[in-house]
N, C-alpha and C positions, 0 to 999 in steps of 0.2 A: 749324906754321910756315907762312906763307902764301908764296905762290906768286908768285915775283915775275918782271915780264916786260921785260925790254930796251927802251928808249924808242925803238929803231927798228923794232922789231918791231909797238909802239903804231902807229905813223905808218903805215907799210904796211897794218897792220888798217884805220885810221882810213881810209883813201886807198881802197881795196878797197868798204868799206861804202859810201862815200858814190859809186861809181861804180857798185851793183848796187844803190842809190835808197835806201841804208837814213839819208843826208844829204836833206833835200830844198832847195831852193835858191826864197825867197819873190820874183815878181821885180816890178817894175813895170810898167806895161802899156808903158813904152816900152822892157821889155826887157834892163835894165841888173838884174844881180843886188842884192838887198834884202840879205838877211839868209840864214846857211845855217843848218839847222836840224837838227840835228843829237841822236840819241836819248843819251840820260845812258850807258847801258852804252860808247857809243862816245865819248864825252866825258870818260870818268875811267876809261875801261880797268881798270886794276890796282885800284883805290881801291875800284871800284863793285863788284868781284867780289869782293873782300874783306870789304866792307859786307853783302852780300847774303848770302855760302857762310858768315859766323859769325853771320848772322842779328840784328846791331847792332837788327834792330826786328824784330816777331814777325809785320810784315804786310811783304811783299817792296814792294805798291807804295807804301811811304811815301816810301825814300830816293827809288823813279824820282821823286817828285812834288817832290823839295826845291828849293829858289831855292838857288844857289849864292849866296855873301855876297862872291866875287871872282870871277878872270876865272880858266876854269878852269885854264889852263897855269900858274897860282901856285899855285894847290890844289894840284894834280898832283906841284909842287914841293916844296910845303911838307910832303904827305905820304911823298916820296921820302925825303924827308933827315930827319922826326920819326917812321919807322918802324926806323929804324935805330936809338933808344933802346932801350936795356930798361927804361923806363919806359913807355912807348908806348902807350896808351890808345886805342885805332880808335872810340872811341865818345864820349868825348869831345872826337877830332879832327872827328868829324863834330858834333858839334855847334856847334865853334866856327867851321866854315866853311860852314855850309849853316840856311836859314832851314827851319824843319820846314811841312810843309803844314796848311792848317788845314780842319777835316774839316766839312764843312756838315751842318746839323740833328741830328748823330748828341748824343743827350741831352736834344734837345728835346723838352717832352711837353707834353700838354694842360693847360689850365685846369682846373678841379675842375667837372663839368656839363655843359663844355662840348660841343657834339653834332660827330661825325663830318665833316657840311660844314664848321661855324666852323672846325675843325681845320685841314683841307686849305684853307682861303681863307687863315686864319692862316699857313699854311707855304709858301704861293708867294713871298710875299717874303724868307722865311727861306734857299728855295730859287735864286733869281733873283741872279744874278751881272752887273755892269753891263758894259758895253765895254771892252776891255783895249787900249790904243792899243799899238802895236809897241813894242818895247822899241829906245831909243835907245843908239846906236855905243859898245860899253864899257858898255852896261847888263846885269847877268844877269837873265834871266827865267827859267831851268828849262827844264824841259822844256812849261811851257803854252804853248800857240800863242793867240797873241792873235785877238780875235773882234772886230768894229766896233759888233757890237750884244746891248743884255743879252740874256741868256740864262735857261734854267733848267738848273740840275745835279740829278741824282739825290737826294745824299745821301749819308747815313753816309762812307765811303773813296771816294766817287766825286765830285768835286771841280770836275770837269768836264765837258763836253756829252755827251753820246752821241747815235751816229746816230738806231738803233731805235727807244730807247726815248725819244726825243724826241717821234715824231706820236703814241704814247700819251699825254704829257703834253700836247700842245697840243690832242687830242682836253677835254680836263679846262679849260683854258684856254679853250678856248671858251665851253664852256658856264659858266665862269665868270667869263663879257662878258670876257675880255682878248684881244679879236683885237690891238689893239695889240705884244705882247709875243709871238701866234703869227707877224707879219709880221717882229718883228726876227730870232727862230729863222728863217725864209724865208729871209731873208737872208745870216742867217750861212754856212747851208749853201750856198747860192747863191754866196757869197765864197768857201767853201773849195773848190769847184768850179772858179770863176774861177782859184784859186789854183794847187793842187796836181791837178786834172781830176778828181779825184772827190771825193769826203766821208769823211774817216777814219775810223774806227771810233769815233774822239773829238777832242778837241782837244790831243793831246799828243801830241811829236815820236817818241815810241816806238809811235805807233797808226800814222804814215807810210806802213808796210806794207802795211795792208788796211783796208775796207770795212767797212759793216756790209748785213742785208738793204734795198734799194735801197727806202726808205719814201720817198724825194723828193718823186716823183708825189704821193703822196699827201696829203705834207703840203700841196705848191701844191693841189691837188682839195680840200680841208679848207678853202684861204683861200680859196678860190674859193667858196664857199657862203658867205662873209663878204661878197664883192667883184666877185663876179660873174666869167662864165666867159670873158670876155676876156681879165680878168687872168692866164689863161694863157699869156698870149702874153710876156708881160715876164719870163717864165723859161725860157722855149722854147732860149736859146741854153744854158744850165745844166743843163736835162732831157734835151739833144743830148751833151753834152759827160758827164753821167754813163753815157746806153747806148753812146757810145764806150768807154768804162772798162768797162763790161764785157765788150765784145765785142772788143776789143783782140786782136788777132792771128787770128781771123777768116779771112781770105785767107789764111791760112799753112797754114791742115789743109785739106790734101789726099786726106789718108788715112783710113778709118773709123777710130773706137774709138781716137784723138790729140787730144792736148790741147794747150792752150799758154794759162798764166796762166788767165785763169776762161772760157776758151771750149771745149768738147768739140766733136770732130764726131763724129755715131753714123751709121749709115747710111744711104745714100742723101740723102747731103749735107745731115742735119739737124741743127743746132746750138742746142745747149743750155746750160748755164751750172753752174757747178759755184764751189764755195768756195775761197779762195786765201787765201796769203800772198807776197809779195817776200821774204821774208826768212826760211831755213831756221837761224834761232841760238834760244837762247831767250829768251823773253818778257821784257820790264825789268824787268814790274811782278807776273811772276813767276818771277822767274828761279833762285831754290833749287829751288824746284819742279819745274822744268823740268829742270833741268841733273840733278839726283836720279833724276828719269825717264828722260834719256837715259843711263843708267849702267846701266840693265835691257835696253834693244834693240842691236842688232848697227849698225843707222844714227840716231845720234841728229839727224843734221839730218834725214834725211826725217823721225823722229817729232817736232822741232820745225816745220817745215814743215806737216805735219796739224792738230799742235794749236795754232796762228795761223792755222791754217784753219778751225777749227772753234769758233775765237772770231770771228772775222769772221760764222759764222754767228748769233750771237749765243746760241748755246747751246753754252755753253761749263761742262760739258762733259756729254752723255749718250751712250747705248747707241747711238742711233742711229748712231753715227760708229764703235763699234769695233766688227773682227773677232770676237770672241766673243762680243759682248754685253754684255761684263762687266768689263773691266779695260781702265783708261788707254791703256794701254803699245800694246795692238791697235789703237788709232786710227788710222782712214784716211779720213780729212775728204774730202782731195784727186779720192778716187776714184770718189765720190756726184754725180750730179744730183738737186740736191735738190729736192723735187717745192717747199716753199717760193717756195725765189730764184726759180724758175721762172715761178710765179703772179706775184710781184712782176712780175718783167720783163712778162710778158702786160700788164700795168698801165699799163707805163712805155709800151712800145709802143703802148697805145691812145690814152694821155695824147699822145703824140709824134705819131699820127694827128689828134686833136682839134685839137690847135696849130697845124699845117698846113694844117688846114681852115679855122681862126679867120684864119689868114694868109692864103690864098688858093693854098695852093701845094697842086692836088687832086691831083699827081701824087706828090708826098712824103706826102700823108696816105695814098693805097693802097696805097704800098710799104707804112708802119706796119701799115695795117690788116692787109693780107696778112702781116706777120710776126707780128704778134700770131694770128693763125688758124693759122700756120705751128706755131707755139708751143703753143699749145691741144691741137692734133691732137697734138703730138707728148709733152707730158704725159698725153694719154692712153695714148698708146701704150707710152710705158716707164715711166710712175710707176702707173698703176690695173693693179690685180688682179682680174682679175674672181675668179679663183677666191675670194678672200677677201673679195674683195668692199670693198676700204680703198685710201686715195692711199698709196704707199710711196715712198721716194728708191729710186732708181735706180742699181748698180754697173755703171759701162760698163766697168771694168778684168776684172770678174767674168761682164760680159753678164749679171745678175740684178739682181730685186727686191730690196731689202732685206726682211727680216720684220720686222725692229723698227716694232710701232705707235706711232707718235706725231701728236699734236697739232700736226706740220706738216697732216697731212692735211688741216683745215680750209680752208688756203689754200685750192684752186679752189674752196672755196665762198665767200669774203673774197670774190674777186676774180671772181666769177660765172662760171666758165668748166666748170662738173662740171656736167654732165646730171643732169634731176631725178632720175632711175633712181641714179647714183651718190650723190647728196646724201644721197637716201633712206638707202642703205645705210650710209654712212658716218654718218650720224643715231643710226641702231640700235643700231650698233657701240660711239658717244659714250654711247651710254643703257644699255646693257648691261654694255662694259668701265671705261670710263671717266670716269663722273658718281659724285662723290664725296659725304660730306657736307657738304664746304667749299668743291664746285667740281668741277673738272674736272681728272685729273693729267695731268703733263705725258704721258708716256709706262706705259708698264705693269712694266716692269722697275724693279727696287729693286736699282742699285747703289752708291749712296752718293754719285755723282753728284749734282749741283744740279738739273737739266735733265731727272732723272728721276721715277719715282713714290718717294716718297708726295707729293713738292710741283708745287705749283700757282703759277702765275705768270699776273699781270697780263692782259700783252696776248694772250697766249695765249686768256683766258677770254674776253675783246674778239672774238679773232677769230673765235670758234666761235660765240659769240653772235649775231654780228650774219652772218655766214655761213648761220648754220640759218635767220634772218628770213629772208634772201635766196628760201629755195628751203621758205617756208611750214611752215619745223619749229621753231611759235612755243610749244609747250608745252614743247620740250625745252630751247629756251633760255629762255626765261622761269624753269624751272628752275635752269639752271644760275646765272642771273643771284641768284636767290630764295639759295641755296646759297654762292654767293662772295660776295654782300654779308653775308649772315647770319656767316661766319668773318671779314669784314674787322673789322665791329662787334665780335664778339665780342672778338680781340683786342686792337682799341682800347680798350676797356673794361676789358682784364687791365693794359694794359700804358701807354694814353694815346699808341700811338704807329702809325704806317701804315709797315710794311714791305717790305721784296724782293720776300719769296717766301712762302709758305703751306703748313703740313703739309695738304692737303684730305682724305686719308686717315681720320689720326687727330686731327686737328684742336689740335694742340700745334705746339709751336715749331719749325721748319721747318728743315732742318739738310742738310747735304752740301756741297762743293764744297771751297773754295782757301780761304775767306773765314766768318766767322760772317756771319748773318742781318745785314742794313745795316736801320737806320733812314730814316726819310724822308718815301716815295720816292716820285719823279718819276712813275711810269706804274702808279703802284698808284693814288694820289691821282688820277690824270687820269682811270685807267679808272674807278673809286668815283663820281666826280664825274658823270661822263658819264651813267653808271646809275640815280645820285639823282635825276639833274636830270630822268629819264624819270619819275619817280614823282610 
């Protein structure tokens, strides 16, 4: 019997969420509200937890992504008063009031021949989604947030932009002559900055909540090798407005080993950055999942809170986040500086120094500078081990290292800030634990996890590669590179098709997480690309 809930009890929730941001409000620059934008679980209440707990599709984010075909307080209606049948069909209701989302590239395959490049040049337009103008007064759009300039999506179930895994794809993009199409991505993120002050996880009103790793910097540092390093400055007010979003509340800890939203202070008034989410419910576009999970903990909003924390990381989800190492349910995203996010910011802050300098403001470029060194120093200090000699996340709830190794480590070498002496060691570590025959895993643990070993992922392989050039450890990446293209081909050959993720292990179809292996994809393709076009 499903669970039915009070229409004024709906209104209070609805009123609730959208005052603790889980509504965002799109405005005009002269200030008068746009459009409210509002996540589908909060928009059909009863309907959508219905939809989702008897599992009407066997992937949770289909319904979050559906176009409503009316205005939802008629939906709402019409499923009030047609559940009250015992004729009652919830699957065929949905069908007649919701357009189904349509899944990009997943099924497309190659020509008969065709080689590895042709493929990926072939699928940028298959991938590339154009401008989505706002949706007009009484028009439904879903839950997509409209973008003023095309785009690229992923692939397979992912329909829409992502943060992350965006500068892996316009890494590919480049090199396959379309700076055109990396300046309208520039832009779009630029927009959703102007918009909502930071960049969502994606473009859809259930990502509202959180972030992804802060790749911004980068992408602008990417078009700037297109356009010259002035052009930093025509983002400068966007690159400000994203290190505000993370450092938000800042001024409020006082105290060591406090947090507030993604700012920690550790001692002696040094501040670092940690993983969040706004919104402690579960996920939209996994919400059986979630809600399943929280029926095992004692607080299910704090382990919903963790694990939208630890999709914002973009690794969603590994060992690295939980208590034991080994099961879901231990997750404590919240509790980690992760040596990652950290390197990034170093990034942004240098980026923020550079801009000020282009502008002439030398007293804003050596605060940046000084916080970026602020920053440096202080990933050393709580993420490197010397005894082990590895970059580790950091527990300031715990005052310890994590041990979990992972393929975050790479960052301070991405981002040039690990001493040769550390690069070295983390080199040996990469060559010893972690080079595979397909590549590089993600981590060493084998829990059934996405994000963990035996698979191998994209931009991960991107950052250790060009991380080890950095600090002159060109035999090991070179390898690594020799190693992941060798399994991207192989597959392409089995199957005609580039996807997610990679067993590099055992070099078979690559398995674990929420979701089967996606088709596609966005930043497998970008990274391949980028690789080839060295050859």
């Amino acid at each position: 019997m499903q669970r039915r809930l009070p229409y004024f009890f709906l209104l209070i929730l609805y009123l609730l969420t959208l005052s603790a941001g889980y509504g965002q409000k799109v405005r005009e620059k002269s200030g008068t509200a746009k459009q409210v934008l509002v996540s589908p679980d909060v928009q059909f209440g009863p309907l959508f937890e219905a939809v989702q707990m008897n599992s009407v599709f066997p992937d949770s984010k289909t319904f979050a992504d559906c176009t409503p075909k009316f205005p939802p307080a008629t939906i709402l209606d019409n499923y009030n008063q047609a559940r009250q049948r015992a004729d009652f069909n919830l699957e065929a209701f949905v069908m007649q009031h919701f357009t189904m989302p349509v899944k990009p590239a997943s099924g497309y395959t190659s020509k008969a021949g065709q080689s590895m490049q042709q493929h990926i040049a072939d699928l940028w337009p298959v991938l590339t989604r154009p401008a989505t103008p706002s949706a007009k007064p009484g028009q439904q759009s879903g839950s997509l947030i409209p973008l003023p300039n095309s785009y690229v999506v992923p692939g397979g179930r992912f329909s829409e932009i992502y943060y992350w895994d965006s500068y892996f794809t316009m890494l590919g993009l480049k090199a396959s002559g379309k700076a055109d199409l990396i300046q309208n991505m520039v832009n779009n993120f630029a927009y959703l900055i102007r918009t909502f002050g930071f960049i969502p996880n994606g473009n859809r009103t259930y990502f509202l909540g959180r972030s992804q790793p802060p790749f911004f910097s980068l992408m602008v540092n990417l078009l700037s090798e297109v356009q010259g390093r002035r052009m930093l400055l025509r983002y400068l007010p966007e690159l400000q407005k994203e290190y505000n979003f993370w450092m938000d509340g800042k001024t409020q800890l006082t105290n060591p080993n406090t947090a507030y939203r993604r700012v920690v202070r550790l001692d002696e008034g040094i501040f670092l950055n940690r993983y969040y989410d706004d919104n402690p419910t579960p996920r939209p576009e996994s919400y059986k999942e979630d809600v399943l999970l929280g029926k095992k903990v004692k607080d299910p909003q704090m382990l919903y809170r963790h694990i939208r924390a630890g999709a914002e990381s973009g690794w969603d989800f590994s060992s690295r986040w939980f208590s034991d190492g080994k099961r879901l349910r231990t997750i404590h995203t919240t509790d980690f500086i992760p040596v990652d996010l950290n390197s990034l910011l170093v990034n942004l802050e240098l980026t923020l120094s550079e801009c000020y300098r282009l502008k002439g403001d030398s007293r804003q470029a050596e605060t940046y500078r000084k916080l970026a060194l602020q920053r440096r120093r202080a990933i050393h200090r709580y993420c490197w081990d010397a005894k082990n000699q590895f970059f580790f996340d950091y527990d300031f709830m715990a005052r310890k290292p994590s041990r979990i190794y992972s393929l975050a480590a790479v960052y301070p070498l991405f981002v040039k800030i690990a001493s040769m002496e550390q690069a070295t060691a983390v080199a040996d570590k990469l060559r010893k634990s972690f080079l595979k025959p397909g590549g590089l895993t993600t981590t060493l643990a084998s829990t059934g996890e996405q994000w963990d070993a035996p698979n191998g992922w994209a931009p991960l392989q991107w950052l250790s590669i060009q991380g080890l050039r950095y600090y002159r450890q060109n035999t090991l990446a070179d390898q690594i590179k020799m190693n992941w293209v060798s399994e991207n081909l192989r597959v392409y050959k089995a199957s005609g098709k580039m996807v997610e993720k990679y067993d590099v292990v055992h070099t078979a179809a690559a398995k674990g997480g929420e979701y089967p292996n996606q088709d596609g994809f966005g930043w497998t393709n970008g990274v391949l690309a980028v690789l080839l076009s060295e050859q």
